[in-house]
mmCIF file as Biopython writes it, N, C-alpha, C and O atoms, coordinates in Angstrom:
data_model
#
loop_
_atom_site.group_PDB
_atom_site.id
_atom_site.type_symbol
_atom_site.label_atom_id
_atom_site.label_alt_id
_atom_site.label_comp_id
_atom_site.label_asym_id
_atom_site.label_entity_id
_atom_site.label_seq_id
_atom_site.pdbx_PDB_ins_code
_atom_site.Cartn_x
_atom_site.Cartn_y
_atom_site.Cartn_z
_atom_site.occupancy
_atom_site.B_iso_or_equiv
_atom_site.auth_seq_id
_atom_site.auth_asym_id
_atom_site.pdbx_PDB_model_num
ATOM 1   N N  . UNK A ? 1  ? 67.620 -112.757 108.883 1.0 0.0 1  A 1 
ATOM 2   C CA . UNK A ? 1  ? 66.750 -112.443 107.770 1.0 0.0 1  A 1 
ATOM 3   C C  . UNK A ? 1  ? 67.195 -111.093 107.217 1.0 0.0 1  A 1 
ATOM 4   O O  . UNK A ? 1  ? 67.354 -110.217 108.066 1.0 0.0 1  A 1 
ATOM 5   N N  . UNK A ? 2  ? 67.474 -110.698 105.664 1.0 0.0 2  A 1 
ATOM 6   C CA . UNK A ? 2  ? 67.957 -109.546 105.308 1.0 0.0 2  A 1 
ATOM 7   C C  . UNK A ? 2  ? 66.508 -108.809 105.218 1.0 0.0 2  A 1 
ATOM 8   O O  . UNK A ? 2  ? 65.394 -109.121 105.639 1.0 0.0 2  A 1 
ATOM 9   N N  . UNK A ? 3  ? 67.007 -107.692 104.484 1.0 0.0 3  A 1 
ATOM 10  C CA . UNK A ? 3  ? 66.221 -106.733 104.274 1.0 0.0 3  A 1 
ATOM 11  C C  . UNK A ? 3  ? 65.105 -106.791 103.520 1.0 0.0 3  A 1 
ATOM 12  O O  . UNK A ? 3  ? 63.949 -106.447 103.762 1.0 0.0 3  A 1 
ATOM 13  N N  . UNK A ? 4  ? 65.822 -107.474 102.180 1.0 0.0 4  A 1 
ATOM 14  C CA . UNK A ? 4  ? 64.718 -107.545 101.359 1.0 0.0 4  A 1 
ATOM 15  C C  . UNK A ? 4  ? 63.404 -109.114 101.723 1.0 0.0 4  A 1 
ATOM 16  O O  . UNK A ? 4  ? 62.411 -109.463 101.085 1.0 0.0 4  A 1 
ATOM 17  N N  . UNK A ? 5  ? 64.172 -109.814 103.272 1.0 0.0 5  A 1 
ATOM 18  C CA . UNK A ? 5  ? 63.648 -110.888 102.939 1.0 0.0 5  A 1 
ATOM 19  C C  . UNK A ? 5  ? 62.243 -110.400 104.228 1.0 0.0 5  A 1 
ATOM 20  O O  . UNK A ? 5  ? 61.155 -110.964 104.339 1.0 0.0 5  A 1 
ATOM 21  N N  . UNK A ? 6  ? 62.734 -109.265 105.007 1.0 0.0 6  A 1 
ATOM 22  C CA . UNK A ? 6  ? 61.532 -108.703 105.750 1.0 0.0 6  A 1 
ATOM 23  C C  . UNK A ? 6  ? 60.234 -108.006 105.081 1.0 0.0 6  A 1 
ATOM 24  O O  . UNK A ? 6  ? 59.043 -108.095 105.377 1.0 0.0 6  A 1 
ATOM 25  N N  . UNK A ? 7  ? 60.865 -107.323 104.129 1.0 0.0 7  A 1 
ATOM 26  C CA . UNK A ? 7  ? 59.728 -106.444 102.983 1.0 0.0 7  A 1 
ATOM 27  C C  . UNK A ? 7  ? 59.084 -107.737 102.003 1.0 0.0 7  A 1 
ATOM 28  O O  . UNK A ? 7  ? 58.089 -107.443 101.341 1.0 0.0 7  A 1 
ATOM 29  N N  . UNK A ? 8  ? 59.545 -108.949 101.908 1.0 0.0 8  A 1 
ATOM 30  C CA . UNK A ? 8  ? 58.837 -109.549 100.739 1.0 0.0 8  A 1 
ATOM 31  C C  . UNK A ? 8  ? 58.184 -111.316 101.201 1.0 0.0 8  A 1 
ATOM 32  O O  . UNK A ? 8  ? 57.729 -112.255 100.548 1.0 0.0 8  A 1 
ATOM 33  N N  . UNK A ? 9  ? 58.524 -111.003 102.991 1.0 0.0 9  A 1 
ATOM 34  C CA . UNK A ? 9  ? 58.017 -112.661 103.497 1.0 0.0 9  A 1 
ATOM 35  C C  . UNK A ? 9  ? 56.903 -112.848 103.098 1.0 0.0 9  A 1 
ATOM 36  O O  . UNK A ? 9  ? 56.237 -111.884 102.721 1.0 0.0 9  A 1 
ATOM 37  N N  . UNK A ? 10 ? 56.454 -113.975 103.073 1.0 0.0 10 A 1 
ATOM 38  C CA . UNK A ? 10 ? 54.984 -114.574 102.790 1.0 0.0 10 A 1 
ATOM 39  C C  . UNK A ? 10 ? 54.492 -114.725 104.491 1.0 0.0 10 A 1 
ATOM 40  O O  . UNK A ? 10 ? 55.182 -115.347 105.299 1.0 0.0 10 A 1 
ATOM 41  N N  . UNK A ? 11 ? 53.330 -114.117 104.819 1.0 0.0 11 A 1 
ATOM 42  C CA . UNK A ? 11 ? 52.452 -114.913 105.949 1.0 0.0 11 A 1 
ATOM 43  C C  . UNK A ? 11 ? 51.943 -115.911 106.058 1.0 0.0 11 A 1 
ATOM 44  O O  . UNK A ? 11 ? 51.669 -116.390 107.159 1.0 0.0 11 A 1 
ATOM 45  N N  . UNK A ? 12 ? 51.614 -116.642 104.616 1.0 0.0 12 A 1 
ATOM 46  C CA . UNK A ? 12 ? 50.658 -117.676 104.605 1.0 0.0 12 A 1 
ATOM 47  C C  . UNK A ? 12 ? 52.041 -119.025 105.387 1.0 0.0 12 A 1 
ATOM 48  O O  . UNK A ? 12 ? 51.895 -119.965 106.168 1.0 0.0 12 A 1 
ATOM 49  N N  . UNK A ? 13 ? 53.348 -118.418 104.626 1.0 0.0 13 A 1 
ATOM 50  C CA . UNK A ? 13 ? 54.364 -119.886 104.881 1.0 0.0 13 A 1 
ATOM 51  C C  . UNK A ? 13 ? 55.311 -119.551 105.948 1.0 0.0 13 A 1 
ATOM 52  O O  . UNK A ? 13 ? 56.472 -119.145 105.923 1.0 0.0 13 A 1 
ATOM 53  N N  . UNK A ? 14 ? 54.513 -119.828 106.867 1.0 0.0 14 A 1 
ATOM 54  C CA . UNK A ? 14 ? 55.145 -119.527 108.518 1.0 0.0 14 A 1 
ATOM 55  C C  . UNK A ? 14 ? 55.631 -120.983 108.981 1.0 0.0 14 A 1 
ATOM 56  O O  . UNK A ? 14 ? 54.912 -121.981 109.024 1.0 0.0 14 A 1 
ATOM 57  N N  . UNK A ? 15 ? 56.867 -120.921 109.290 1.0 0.0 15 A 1 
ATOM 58  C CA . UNK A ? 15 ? 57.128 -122.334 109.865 1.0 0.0 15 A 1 
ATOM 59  C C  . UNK A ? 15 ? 56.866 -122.890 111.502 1.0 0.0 15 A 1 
ATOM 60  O O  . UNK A ? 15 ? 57.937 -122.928 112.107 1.0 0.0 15 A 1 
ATOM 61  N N  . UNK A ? 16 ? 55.726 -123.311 112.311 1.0 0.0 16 A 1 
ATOM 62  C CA . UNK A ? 16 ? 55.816 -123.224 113.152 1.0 0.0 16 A 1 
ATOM 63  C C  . UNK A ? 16 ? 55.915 -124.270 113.755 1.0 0.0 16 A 1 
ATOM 64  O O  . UNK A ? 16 ? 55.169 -124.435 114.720 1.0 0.0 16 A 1 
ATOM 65  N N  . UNK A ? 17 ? 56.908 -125.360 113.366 1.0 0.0 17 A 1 
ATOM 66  C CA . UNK A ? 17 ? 57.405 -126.477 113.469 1.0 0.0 17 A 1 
ATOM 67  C C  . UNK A ? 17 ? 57.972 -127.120 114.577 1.0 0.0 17 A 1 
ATOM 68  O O  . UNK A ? 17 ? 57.947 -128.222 115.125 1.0 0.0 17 A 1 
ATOM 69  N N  . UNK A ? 18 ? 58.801 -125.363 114.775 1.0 0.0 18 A 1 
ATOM 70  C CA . UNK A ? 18 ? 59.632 -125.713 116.406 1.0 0.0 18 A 1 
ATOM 71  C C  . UNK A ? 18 ? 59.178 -124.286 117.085 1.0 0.0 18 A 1 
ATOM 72  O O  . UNK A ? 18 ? 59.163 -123.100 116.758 1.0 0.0 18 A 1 
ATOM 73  N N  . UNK A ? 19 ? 58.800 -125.125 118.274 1.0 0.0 19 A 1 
ATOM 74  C CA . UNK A ? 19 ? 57.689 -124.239 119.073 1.0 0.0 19 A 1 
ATOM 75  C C  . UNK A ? 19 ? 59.347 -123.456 120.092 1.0 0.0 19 A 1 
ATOM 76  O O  . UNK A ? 19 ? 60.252 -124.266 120.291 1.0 0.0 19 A 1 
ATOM 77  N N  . UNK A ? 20 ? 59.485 -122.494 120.436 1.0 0.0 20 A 1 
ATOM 78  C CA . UNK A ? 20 ? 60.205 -122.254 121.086 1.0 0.0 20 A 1 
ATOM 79  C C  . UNK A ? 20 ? 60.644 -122.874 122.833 1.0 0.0 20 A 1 
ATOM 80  O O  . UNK A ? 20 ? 59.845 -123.798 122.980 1.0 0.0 20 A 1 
ATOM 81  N N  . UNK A ? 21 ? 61.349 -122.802 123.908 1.0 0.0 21 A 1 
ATOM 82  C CA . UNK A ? 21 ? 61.088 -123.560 124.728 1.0 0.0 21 A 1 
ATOM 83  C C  . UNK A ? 21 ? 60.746 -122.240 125.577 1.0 0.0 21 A 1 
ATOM 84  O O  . UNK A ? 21 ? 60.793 -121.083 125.162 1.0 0.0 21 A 1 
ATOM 85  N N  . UNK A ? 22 ? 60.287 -122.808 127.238 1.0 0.0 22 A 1 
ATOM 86  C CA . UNK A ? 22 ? 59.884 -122.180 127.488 1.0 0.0 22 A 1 
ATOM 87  C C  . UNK A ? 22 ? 60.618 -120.933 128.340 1.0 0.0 22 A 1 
ATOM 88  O O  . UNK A ? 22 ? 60.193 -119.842 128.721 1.0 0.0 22 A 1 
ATOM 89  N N  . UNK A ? 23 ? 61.606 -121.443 128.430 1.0 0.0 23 A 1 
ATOM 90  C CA . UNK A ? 23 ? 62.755 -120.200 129.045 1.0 0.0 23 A 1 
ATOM 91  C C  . UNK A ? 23 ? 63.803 -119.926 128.058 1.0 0.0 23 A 1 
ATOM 92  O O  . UNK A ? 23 ? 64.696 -120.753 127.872 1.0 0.0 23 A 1 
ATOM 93  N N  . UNK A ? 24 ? 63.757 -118.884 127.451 1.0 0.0 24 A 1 
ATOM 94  C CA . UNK A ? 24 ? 64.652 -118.408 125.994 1.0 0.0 24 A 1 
ATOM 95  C C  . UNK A ? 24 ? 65.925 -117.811 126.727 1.0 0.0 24 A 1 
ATOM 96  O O  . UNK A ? 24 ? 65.964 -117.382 127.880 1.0 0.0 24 A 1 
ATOM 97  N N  . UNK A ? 25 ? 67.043 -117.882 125.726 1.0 0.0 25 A 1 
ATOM 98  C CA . UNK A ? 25 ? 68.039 -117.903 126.041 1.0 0.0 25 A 1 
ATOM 99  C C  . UNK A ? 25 ? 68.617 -116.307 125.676 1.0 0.0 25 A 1 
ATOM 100 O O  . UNK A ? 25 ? 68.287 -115.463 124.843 1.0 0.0 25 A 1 
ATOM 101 N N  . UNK A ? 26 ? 69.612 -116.366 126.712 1.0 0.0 26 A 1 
ATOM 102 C CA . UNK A ? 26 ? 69.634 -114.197 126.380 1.0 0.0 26 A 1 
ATOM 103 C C  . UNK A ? 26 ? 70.910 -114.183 124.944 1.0 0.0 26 A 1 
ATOM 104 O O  . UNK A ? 26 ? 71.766 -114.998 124.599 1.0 0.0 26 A 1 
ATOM 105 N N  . UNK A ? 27 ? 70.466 -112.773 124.385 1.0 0.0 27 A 1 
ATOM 106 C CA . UNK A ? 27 ? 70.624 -112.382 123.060 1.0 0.0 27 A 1 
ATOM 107 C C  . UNK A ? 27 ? 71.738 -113.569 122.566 1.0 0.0 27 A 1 
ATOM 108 O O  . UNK A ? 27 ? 71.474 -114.570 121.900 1.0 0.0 27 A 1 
ATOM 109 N N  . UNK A ? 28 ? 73.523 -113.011 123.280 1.0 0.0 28 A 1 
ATOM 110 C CA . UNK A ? 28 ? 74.192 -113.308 122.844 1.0 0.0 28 A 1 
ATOM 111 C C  . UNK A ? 28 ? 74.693 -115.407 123.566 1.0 0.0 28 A 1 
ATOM 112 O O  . UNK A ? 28 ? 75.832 -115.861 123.457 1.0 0.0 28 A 1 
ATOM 113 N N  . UNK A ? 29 ? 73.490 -116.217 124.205 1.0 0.0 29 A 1 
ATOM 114 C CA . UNK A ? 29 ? 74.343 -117.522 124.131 1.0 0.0 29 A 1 
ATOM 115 C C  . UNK A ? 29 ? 73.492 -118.005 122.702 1.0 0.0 29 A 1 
ATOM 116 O O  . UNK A ? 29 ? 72.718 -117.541 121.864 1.0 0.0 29 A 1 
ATOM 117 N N  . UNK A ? 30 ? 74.219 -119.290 123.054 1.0 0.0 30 A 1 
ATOM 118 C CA . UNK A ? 30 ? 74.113 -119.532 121.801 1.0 0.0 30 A 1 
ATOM 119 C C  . UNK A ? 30 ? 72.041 -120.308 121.493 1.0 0.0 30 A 1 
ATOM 120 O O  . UNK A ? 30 ? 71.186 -120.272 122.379 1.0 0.0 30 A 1 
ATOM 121 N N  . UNK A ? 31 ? 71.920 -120.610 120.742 1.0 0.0 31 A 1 
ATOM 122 C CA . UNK A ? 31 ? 70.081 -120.720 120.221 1.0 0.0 31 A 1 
ATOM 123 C C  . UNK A ? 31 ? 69.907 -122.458 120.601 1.0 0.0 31 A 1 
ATOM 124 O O  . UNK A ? 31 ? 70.449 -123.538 120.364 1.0 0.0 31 A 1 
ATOM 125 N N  . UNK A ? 32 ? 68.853 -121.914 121.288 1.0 0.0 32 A 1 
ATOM 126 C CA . UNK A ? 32 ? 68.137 -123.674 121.364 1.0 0.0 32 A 1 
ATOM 127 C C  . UNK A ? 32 ? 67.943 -124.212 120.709 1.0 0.0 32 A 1 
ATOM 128 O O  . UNK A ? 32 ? 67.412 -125.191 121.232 1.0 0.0 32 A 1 
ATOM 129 N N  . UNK A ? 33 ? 68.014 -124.413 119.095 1.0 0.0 33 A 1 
ATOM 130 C CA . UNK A ? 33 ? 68.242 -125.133 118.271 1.0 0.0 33 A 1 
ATOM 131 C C  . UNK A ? 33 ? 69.123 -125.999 117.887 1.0 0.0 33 A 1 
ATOM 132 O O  . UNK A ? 33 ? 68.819 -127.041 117.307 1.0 0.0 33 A 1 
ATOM 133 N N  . UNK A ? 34 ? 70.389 -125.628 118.195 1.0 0.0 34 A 1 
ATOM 134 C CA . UNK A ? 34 ? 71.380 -126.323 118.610 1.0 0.0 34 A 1 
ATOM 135 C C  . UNK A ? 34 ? 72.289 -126.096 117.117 1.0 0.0 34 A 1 
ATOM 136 O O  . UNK A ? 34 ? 72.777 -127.031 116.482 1.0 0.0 34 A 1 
ATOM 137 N N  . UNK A ? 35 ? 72.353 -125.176 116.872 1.0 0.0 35 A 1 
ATOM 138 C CA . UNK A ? 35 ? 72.199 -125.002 114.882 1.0 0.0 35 A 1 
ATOM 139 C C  . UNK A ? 35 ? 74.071 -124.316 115.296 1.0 0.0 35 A 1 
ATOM 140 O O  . UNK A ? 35 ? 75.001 -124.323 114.489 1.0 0.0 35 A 1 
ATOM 141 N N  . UNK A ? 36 ? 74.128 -123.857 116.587 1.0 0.0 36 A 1 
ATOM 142 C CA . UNK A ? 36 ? 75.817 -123.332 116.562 1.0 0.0 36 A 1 
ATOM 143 C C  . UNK A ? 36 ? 75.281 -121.372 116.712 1.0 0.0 36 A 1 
ATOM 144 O O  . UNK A ? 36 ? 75.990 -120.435 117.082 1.0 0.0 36 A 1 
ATOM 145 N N  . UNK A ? 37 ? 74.356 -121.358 116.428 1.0 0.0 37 A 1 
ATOM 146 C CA . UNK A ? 37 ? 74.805 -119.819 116.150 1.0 0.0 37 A 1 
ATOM 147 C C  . UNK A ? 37 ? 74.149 -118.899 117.704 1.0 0.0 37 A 1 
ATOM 148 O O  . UNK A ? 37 ? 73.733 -119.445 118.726 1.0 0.0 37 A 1 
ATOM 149 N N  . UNK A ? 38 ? 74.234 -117.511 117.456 1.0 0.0 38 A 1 
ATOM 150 C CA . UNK A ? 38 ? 73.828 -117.057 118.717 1.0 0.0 38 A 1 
ATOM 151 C C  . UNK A ? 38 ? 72.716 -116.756 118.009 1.0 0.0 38 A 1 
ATOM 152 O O  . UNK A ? 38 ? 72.420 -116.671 116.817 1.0 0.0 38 A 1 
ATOM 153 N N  . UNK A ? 39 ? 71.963 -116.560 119.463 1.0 0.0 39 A 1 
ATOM 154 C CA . UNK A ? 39 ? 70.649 -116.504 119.117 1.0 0.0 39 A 1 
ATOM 155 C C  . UNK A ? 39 ? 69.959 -115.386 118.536 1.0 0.0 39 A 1 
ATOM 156 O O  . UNK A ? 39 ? 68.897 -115.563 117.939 1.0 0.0 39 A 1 
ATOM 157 N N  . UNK A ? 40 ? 70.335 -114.562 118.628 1.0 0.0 40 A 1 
ATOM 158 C CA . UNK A ? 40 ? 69.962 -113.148 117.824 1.0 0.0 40 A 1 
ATOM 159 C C  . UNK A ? 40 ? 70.325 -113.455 116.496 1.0 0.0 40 A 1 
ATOM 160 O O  . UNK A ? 40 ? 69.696 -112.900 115.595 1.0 0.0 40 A 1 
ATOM 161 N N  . UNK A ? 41 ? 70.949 -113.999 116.306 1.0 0.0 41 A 1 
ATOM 162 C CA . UNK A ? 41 ? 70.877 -114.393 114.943 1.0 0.0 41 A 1 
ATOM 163 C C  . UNK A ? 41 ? 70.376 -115.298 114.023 1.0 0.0 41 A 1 
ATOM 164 O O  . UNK A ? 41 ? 70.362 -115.347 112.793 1.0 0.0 41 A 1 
ATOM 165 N N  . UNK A ? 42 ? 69.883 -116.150 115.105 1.0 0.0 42 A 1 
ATOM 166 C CA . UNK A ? 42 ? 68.989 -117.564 114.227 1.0 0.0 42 A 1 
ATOM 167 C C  . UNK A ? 42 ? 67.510 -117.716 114.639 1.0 0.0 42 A 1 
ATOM 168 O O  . UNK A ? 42 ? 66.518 -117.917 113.938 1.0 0.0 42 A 1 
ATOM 169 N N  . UNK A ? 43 ? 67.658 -117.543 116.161 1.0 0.0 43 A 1 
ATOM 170 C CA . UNK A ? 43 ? 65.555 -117.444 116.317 1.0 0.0 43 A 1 
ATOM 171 C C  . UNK A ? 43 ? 65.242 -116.332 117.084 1.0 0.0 43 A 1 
ATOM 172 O O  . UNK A ? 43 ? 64.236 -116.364 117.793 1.0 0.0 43 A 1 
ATOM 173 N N  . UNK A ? 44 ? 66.016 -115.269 117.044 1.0 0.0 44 A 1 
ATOM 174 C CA . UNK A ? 44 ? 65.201 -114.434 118.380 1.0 0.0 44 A 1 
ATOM 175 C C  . UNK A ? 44 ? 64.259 -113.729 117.542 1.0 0.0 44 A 1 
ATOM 176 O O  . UNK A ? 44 ? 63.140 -113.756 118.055 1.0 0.0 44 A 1 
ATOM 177 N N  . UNK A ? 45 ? 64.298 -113.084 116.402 1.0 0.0 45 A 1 
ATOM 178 C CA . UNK A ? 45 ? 62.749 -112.761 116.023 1.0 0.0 45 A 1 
ATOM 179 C C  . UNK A ? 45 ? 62.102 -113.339 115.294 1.0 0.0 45 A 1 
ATOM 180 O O  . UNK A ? 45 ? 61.196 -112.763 114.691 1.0 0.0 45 A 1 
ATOM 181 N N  . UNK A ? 46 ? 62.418 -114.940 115.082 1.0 0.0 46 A 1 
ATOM 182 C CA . UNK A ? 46 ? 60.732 -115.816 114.844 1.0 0.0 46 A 1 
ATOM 183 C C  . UNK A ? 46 ? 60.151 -116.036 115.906 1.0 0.0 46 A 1 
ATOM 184 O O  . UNK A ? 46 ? 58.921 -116.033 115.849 1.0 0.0 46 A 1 
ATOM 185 N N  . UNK A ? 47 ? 60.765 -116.285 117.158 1.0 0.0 47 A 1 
ATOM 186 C CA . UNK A ? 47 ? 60.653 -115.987 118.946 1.0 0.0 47 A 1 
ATOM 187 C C  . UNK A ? 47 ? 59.582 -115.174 118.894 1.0 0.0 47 A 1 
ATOM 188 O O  . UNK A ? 47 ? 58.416 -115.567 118.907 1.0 0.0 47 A 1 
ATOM 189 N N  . UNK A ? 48 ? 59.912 -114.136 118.840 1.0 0.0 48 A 1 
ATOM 190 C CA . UNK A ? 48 ? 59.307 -112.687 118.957 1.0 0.0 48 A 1 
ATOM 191 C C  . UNK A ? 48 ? 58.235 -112.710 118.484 1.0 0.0 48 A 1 
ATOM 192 O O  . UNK A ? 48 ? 57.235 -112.397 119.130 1.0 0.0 48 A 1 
ATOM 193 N N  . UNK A ? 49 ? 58.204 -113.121 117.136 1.0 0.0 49 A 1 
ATOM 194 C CA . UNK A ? 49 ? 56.640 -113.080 116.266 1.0 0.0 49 A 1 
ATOM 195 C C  . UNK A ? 49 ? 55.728 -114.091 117.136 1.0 0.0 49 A 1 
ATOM 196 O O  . UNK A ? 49 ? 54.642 -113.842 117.659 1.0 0.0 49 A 1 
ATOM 197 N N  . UNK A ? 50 ? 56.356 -115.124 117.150 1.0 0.0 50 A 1 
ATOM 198 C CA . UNK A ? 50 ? 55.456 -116.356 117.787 1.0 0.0 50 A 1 
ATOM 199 C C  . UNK A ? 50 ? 54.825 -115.877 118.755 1.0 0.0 50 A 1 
ATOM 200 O O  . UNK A ? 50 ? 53.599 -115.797 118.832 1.0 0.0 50 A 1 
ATOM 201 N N  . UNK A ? 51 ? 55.622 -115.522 119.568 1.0 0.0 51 A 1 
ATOM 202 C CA . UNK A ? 51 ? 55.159 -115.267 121.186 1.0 0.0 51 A 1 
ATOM 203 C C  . UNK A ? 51 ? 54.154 -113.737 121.227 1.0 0.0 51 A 1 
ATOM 204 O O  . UNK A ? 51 ? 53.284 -113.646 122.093 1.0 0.0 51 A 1 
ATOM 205 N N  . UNK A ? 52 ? 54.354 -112.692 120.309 1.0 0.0 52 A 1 
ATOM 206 C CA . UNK A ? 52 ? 53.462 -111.587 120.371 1.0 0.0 52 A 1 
ATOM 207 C C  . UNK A ? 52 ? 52.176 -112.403 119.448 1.0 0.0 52 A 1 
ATOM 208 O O  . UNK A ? 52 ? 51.015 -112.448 119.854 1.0 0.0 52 A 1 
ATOM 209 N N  . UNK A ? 53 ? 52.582 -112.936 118.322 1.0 0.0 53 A 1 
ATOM 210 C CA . UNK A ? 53 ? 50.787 -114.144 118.279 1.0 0.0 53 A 1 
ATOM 211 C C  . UNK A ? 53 ? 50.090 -115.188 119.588 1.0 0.0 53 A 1 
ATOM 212 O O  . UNK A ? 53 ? 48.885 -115.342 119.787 1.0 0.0 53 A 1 
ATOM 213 N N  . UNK A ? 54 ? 51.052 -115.727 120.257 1.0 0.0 54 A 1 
ATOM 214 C CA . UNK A ? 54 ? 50.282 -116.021 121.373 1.0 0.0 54 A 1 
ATOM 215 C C  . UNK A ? 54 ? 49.469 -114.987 122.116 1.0 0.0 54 A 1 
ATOM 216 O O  . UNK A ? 54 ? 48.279 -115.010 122.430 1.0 0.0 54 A 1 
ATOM 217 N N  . UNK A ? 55 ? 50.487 -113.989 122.339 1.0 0.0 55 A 1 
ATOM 218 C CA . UNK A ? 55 ? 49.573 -112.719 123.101 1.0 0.0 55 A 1 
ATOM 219 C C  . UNK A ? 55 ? 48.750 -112.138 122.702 1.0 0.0 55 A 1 
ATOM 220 O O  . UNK A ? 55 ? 47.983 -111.704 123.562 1.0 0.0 55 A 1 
ATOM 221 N N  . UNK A ? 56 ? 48.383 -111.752 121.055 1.0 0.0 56 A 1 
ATOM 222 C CA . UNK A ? 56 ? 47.277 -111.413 120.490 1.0 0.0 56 A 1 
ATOM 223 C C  . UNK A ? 56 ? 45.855 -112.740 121.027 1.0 0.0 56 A 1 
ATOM 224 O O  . UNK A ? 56 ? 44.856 -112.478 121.696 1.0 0.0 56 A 1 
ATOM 225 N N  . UNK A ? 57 ? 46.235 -114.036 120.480 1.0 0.0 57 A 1 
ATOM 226 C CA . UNK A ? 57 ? 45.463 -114.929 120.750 1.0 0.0 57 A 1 
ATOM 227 C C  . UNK A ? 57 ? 44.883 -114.939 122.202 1.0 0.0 57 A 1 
ATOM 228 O O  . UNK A ? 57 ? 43.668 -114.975 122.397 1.0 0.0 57 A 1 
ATOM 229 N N  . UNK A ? 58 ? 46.203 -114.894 123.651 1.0 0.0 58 A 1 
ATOM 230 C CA . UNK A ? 58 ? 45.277 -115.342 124.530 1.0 0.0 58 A 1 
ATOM 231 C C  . UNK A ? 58 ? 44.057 -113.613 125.048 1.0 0.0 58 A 1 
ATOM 232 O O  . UNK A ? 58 ? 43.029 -113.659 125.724 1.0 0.0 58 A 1 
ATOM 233 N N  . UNK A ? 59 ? 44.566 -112.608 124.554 1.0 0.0 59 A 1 
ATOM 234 C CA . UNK A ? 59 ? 43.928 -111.320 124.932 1.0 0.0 59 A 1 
ATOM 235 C C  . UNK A ? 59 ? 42.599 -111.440 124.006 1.0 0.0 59 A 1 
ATOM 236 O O  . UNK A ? 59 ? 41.527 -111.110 124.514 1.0 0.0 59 A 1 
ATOM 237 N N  . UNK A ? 60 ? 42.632 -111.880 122.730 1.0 0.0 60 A 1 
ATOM 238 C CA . UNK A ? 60 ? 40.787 -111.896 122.449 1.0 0.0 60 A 1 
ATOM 239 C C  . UNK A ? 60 ? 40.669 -112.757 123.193 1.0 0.0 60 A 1 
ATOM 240 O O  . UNK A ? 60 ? 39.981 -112.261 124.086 1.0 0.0 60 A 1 
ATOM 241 N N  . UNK A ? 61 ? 40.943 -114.072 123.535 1.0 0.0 61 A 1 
ATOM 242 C CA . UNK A ? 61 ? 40.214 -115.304 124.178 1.0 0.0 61 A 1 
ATOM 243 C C  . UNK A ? 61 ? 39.936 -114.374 125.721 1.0 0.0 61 A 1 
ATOM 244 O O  . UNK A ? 61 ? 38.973 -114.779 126.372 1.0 0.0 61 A 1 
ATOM 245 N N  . UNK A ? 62 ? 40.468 -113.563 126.122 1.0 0.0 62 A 1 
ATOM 246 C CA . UNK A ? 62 ? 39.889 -112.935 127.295 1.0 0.0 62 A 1 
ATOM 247 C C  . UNK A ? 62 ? 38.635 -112.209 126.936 1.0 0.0 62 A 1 
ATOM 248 O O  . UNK A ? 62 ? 37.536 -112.393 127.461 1.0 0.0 62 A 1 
ATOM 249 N N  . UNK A ? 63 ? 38.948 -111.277 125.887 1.0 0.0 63 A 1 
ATOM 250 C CA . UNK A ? 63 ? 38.496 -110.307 125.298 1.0 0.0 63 A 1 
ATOM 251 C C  . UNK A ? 63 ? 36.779 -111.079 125.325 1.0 0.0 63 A 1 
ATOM 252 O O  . UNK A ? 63 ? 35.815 -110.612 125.932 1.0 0.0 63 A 1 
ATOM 253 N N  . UNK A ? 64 ? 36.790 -112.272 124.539 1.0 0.0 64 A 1 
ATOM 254 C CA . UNK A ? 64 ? 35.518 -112.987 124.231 1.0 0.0 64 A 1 
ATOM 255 C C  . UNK A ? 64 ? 34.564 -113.231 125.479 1.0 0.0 64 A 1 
ATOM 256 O O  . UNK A ? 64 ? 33.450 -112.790 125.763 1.0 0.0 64 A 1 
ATOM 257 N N  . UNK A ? 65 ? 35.609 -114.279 126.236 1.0 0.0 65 A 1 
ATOM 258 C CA . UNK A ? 65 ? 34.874 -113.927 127.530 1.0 0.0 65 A 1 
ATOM 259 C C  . UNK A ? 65 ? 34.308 -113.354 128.676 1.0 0.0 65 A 1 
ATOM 260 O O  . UNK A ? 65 ? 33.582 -113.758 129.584 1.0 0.0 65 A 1 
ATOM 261 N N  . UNK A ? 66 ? 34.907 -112.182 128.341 1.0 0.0 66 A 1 
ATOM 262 C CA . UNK A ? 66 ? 34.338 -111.306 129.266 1.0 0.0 66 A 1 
ATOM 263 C C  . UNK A ? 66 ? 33.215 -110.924 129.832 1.0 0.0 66 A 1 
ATOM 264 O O  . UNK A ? 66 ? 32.323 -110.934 128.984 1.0 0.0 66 A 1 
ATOM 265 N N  . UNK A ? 67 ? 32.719 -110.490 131.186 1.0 0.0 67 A 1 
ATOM 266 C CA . UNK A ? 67 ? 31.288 -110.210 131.055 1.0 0.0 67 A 1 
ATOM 267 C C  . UNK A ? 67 ? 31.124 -109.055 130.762 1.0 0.0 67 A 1 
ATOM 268 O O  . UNK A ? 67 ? 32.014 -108.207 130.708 1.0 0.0 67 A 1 
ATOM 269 N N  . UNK A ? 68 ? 29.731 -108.861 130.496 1.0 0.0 68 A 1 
ATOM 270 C CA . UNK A ? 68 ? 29.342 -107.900 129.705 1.0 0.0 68 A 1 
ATOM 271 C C  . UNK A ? 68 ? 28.732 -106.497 131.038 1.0 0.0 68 A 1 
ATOM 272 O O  . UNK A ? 68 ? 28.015 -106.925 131.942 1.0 0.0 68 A 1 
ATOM 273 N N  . UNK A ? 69 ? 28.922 -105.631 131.039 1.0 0.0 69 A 1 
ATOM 274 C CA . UNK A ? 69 ? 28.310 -104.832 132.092 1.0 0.0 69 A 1 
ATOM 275 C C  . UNK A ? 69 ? 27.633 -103.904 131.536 1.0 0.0 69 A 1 
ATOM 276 O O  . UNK A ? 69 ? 28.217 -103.472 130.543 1.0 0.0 69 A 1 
ATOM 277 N N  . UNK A ? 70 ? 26.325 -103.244 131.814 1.0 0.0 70 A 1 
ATOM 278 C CA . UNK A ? 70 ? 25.598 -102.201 131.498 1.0 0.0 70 A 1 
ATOM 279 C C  . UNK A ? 70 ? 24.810 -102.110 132.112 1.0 0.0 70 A 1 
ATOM 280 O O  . UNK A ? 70 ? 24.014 -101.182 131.962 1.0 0.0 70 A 1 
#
């Protein structure tokens, strides 16, 4: 993704089509997509986004349940 395409993405049009798997592959083999390229270059930071939104998600779902103490 270039420069200008980080400063001007849309949030609403997130593709989350292909869920990543569950053991990611290091920087330089090549991407589980099977697309040819290394992976730092084709999914490691839609990876990244995905997976720090899971972690936002499952920390309120803790967050919610929590008990309450006072």
């Amino acid at each position: 993704m270039g420069l200008f395409g980080r400063f001007f993405k849309k949030e609403d049009k997130e593709d989350h089509s292909q869920v990543p798997p569950k053991v990611l592959p290091m920087r330089n083999d090549l991407c589980w997509c099977d697309s040819g390229l290394k992976y730092k270059k084709c999914h490691l930071e839609q990876d990244q986004l995905y997976l720090e939104k899971q972690y936002q998600k499952e920390l309120a779902a803790k967050k919610s349940c929590s008990p309450v103490f006072g």
